[in-house]
N, C-alpha and C positions, 0 to 999 in steps of 0.2 A: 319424375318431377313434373308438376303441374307447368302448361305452358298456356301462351296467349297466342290470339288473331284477331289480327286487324280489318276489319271490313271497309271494302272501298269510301263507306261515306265517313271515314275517321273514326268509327266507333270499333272498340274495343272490348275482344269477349276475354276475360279472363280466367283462371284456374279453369283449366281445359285438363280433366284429369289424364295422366300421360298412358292407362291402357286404352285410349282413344287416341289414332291416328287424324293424323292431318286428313287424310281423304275422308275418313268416317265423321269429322265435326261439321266439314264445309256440306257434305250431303245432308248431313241433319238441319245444319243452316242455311242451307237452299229453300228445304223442306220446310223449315218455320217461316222464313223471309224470303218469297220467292221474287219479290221485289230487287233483291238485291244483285240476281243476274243481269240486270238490266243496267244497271250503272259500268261504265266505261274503266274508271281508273280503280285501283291498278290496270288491268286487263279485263276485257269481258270472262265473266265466266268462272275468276283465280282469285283469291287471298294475297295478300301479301304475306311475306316469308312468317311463319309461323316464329316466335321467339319466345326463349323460356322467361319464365318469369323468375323475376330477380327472386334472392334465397330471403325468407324472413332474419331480421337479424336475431340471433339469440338472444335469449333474457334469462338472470343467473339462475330463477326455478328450472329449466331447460335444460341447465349444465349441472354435474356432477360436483361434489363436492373436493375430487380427486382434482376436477381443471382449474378449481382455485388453487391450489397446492403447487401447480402447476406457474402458478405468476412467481413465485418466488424466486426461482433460478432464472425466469427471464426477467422480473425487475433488477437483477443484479448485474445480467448482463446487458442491459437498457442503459444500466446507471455505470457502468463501467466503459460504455461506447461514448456514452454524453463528457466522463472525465478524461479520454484521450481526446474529444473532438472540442473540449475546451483548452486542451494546451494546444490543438492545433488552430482553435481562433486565437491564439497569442500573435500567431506571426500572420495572421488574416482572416477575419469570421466571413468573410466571400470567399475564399480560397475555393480547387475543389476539394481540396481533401476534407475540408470542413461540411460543405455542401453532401458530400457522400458520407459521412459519418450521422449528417442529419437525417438524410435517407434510411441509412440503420435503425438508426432510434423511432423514427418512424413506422418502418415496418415491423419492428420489435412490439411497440405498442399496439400495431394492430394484432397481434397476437394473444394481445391477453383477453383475458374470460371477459365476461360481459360484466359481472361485478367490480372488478376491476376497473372496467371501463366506466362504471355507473359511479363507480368512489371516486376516481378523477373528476370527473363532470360534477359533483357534488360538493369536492371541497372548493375548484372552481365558482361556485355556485355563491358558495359560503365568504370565502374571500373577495368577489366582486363587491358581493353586498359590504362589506365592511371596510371597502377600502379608503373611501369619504372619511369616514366617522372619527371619532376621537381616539384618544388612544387607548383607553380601556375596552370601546369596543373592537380595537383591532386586537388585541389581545384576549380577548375570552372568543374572537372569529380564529386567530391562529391555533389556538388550543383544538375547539371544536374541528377544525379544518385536518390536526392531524389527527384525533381522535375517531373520522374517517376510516380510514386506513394506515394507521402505525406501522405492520409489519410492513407493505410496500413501500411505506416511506421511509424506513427506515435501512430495510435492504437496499432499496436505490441509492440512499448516500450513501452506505458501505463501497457499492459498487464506484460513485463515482471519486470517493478521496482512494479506491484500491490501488491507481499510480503513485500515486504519493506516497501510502503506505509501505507499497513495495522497495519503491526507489530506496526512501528509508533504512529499510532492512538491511537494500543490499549494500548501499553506497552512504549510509550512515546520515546523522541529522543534517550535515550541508546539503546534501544530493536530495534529501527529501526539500530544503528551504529552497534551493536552487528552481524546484521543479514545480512546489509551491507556491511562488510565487509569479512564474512563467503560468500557473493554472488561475491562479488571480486574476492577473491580468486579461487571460482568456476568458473569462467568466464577465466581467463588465466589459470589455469589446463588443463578445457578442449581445449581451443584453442592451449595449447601445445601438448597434447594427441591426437590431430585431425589434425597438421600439420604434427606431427613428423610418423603419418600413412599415411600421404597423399603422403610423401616426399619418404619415405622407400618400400611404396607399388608399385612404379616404378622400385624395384631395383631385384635384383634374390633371394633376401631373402624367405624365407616361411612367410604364413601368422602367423605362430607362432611366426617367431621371430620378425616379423613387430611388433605385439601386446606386447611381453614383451620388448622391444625395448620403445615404445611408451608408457607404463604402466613407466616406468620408469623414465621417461623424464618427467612425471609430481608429480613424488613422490615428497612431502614434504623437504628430504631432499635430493633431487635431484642438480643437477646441475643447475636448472632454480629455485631454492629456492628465489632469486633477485629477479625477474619476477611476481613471484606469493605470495610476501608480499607487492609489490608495488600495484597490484590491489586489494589486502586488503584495504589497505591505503586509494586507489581513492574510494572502497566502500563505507569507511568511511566518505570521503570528499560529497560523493553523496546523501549521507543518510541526514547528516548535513545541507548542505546548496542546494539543490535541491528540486524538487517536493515531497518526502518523507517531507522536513519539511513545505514545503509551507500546504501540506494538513494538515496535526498537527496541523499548526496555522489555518487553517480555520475552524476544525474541533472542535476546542477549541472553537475557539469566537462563532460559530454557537452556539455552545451547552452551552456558557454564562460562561466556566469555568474560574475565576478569571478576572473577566473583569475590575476590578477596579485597578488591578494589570497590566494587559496588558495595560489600559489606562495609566497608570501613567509612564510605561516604556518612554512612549512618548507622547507626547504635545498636545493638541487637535488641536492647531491650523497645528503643522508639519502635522496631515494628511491635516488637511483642504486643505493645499498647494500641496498635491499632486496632479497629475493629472492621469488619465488614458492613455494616451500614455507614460508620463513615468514609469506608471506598469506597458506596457506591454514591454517598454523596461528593465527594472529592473529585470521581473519575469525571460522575453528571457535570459537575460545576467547568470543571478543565475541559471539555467536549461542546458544552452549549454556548460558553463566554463567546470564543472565537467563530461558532459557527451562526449565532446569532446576529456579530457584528456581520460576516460575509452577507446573509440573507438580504438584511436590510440594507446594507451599502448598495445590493446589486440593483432593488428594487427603487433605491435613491439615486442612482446612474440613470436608469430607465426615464426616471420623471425630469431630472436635470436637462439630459441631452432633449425629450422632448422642449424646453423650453427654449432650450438655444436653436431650436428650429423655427421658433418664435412661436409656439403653440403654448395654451394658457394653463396647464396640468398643474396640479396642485403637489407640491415638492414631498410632500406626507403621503401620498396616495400609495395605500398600503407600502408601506415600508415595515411599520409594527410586524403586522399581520405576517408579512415574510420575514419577517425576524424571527418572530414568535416560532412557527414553522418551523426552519431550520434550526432552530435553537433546542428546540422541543426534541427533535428527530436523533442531534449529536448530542444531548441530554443523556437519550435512552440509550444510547451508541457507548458514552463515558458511564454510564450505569452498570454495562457488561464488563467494559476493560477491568473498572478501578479495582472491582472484587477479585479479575485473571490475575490482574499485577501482585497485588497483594498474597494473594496465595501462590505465587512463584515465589515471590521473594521470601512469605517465610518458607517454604522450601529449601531456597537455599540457603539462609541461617542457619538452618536443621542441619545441612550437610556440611556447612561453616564451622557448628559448635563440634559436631561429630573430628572435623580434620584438626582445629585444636585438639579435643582431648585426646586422641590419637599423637599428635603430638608430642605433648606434655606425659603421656604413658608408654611412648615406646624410646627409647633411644634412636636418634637421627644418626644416620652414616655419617662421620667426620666430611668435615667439609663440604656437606652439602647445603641446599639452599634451605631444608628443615632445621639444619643445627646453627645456622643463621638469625633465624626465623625466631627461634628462642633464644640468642644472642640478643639481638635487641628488643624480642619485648624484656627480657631480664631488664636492659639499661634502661629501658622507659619507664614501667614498674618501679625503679628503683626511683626515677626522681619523684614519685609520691604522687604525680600527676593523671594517672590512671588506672585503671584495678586490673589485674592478667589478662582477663579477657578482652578486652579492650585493646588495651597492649600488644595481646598476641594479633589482633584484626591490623593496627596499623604496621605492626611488624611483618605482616605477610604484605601489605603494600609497598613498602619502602623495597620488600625484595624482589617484586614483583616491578615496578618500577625500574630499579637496578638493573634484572634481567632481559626489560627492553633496551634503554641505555646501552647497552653492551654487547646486542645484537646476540643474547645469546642460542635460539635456536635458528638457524641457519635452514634447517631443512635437510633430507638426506639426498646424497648427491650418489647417483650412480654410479660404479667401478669402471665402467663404460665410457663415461663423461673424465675421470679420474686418471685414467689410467694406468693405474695402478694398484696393489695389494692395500690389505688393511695394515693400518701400523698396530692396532692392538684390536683383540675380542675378547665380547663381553659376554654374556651370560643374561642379562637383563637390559632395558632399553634405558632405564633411569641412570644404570652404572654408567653406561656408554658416553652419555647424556652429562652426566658429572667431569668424566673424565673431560670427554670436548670441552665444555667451560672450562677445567683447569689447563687445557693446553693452550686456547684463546688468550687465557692469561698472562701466562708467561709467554709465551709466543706474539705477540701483538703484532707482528708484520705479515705472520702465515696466516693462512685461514683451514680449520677443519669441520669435520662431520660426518654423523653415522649415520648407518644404514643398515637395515634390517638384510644380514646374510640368507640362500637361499637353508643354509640350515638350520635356519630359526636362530642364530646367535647374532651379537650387532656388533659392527667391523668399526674401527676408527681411519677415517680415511684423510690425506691434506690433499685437500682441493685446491684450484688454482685460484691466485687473488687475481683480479680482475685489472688491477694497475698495474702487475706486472705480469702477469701471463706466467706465472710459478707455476709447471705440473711437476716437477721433481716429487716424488715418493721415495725416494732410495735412502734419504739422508734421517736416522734414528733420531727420534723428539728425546731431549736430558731435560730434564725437570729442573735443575741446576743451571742450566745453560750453555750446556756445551755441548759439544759432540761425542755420543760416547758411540763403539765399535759393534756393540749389539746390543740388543732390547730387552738380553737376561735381566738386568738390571730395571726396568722398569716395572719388576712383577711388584713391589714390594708399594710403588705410585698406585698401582691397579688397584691395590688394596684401600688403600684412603681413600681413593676413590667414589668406595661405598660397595666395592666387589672384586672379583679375582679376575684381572688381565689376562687374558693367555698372548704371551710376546709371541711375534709373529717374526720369522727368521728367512724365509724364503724370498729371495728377490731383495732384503733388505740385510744384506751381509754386508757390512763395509770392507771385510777381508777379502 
């Protein structure tokens, strides 16, 4: 790598190419400048320490097409550092954890390509200029701004709502609003915390008082208190009806949880009528409402707290523009989900219509939660007020419903845990499954549940109730309600069940 030398009278030789030694340059330049031995400092006779020369910065002809491709997974993880380091400015945008999170995001940045770098710098560019101006042209500046770089910008917010999404998922729409809004709030904190330093850092203050100055400005109960329970608020609205819930729902129907429930919310035929252009206007619309309101609220924080610092900012100053922006960004963000959503769900209609007609074509085992199922929609049907299918949809709710109510699967509990023998075996996990329900029933003080035997067949076991510390197994379940002396008698229960019992007599002989 090419280096430099400094010669005693401050002049500097540059790109000294590096198959030339330090002893071989200074000879050469003895040799051209013999003037220069003569001078004292540094030393008679010596250079100063030879030092390389700084690296040219890349420019994106320089880089490969492959090291752009390369921003993608680090804009994600940019934009997913910045959405934990905004709930951690909820509870202080000085903190250090906050402080080290900025560092992250910092160094992450210096990572990416040079077009990258050069697209930032540009919509920067673009959005300065436009932030005065009216609000059409903050708007065709927000547009152009993301038109920049879409897929970084677009990545990046995936990565920074990814807590919320997550939470979502796993802890369901409160845990996502809860956390939502805790990201709101962190979002104008710090954009008040980083204005009200940016604004003050201009002025003759000490960096000490810029900081508690600026520390202050986003206290809680600060004077921007206004500001910063409104981006709670829009958390909230974000979490609720944006990408956070679009995933929830897709994440749900994937995984099959209450599908006879989500079916019945709505019509088979209202999806039918859907189309995919308007999910992907639906999803757009649902994704940029709310994240256009955040953009600009954040950017209207910014300008506010600047005035309560008594600086004369203009309360518009780009607010559009970052409206526009973010808006633009969860636009294209809701343009992917609404068409995912949509094609899950009719998916699952398809395996909806499929478990009716399966229904209605096979005979259900007595008593079970199938022959139910067609119990009432029969009764619904019948009062003229909706057509089979239909019927059959709310009728898998109602029993579906009921089966929570009633705690009906318990989970299987080990023999281990139990103490004891199974009171009956089944042959299939549905019989087993049926059975437990009808013994819950009539038993309403005991509690039972099966378990998958190590011989592939599934045991019926009574568990201990938890109010009384019941592990007795010994004492034979009568379906009638009594006590009978053996469990021959219950093969014939087995059977309505929806399959064949085998009575289990060992350990459970009351003679």
């Amino acid at each position: 790598m090419p280096y430099n030398i400094a010669l005693p009278d401050g002049r500097v030789v540059t790109n000294i190419p590096d198959d030339v030694t330090p002893q071989q340059a200074k000879a050469r330049l003895l040799e051209a400048y013999p003037d220069i031995a003569k001078m004292t400092p540094p030393a008679v006779g010596e250079f100063a320490t030879p030092k390389l020369a700084a690296p040219a910065e890349p420019t994106p002809e320089s880089q490969s097409v492959f090291r752009k491709v390369a921003d993608v997974p680090l804009q994600f993880q940019k934009g997913f550092v910045s959405g934990i380091r905004l709930i951690a400015d909820a509870f202080g945008a000085d903190s250090g954890v906050s402080k080290s999170l900025r560092g992250v995001e910092e160094h992450l940045a210096g990572l990416m390509s040079a077009q990258s770098k050069q697209d930032s710098a540009e919509m920067a560019r673009i959005m300065k200029d436009a932030e005065d101006k009216g609000i059409g042209a903050q708007v065709v500046a927000g547009v152009k701004a993301l038109s920049v770089a879409p897929i970084d910008t677009v990545v990046n917010a995936l990565g920074t709502t990814a807590p919320t999404i997550l939470a979502g998922i796993a802890g369901g729409l409160p845990t996502a609003g809860v956390l939502g809004a805790t990201m709101g709030a962190g979002t104008v904190k710090s954009a008040v915390y980083e204005s009200v330093k940016e604004v003050l850092g201009g002025t003759k203050m000490s960096p000490q008082e810029v900081e508690q100055r600026a520390v202050k400005a986003q206290e809680y109960l600060g004077q921007n208190l206004d500001m910063i329970a409104t981006g709670a608020a829009l958390g909230v609205l974000e979490s609720i009806t944006g990408s956070q819930a679009a995933a929830k729902r897709i994440t749900d129907r994937i995984l099959a949880r209450g599908v006879a429930k989500e079916a019945a919310g709505e019509a088979t035929e209202e999806v039918a009528k859907k189309t995919m252009m308007g999910a992907v206007a639906s999803g757009a619309l649902k994704e940029a409402t709310p994240e256009f309101l955040q953009g600009a609220q954040e950017q209207l924080s910014r300008n506010i707290a600047q005035q309560r610092e008594g600086f004369d900012t203009p309360t518009m100053r780009g607010v559009i523009t970052q409206g526009v922006l973010e808006g633009g960004a969860g636009a294209m963000i809701g343009g992917v989900t609404g068409p995912i959503e949509l094609a899950v769900e009719r998916k699952k209609v398809t395996e909806l219509k499929d478990k009716i007609d399966g229904l209605q074509n096979t005979p259900p085992p007595p008593g079970s939660d199938e022959e139910r199922v067609l119990q009432i929609a029969a009764q619904l049907e019948a009062r003229g007020n909706v057509d089979r299918q239909n019927a059959m949809i709310m009728a898998m709710k109602i029993v579906a419903d009921e089966n929570i109510q009633s705690e009906k699967i318990d989970g299987p509990k080990p023999p281990e845990i139990t103490g004891g023998a199974p009171l009956f075996i089944f042959d299939t996990a549905e019989q087993a499954q049926e059975r437990t329900r009808l013994l819950k029933l009539n038993r309403p003080k005991e509690n039972f549940a099966f378990q998958e035997m190590p011989n592939g067949k599934f045991g019926i076991y009574k568990v201990p109730v938890e109010t009384t510390g019941v592990t007795d197994v010994a004492e034979p379940i009568d379906e009638t309600g009594g006590v009978s002396t053996e469990l021959l008698g219950e093969r014939n229960a087995g059977v309505l069940a929806g399959g064949v019992a085998t009575p289990v007599t060992t350990g459970l002989d009351a003679t």
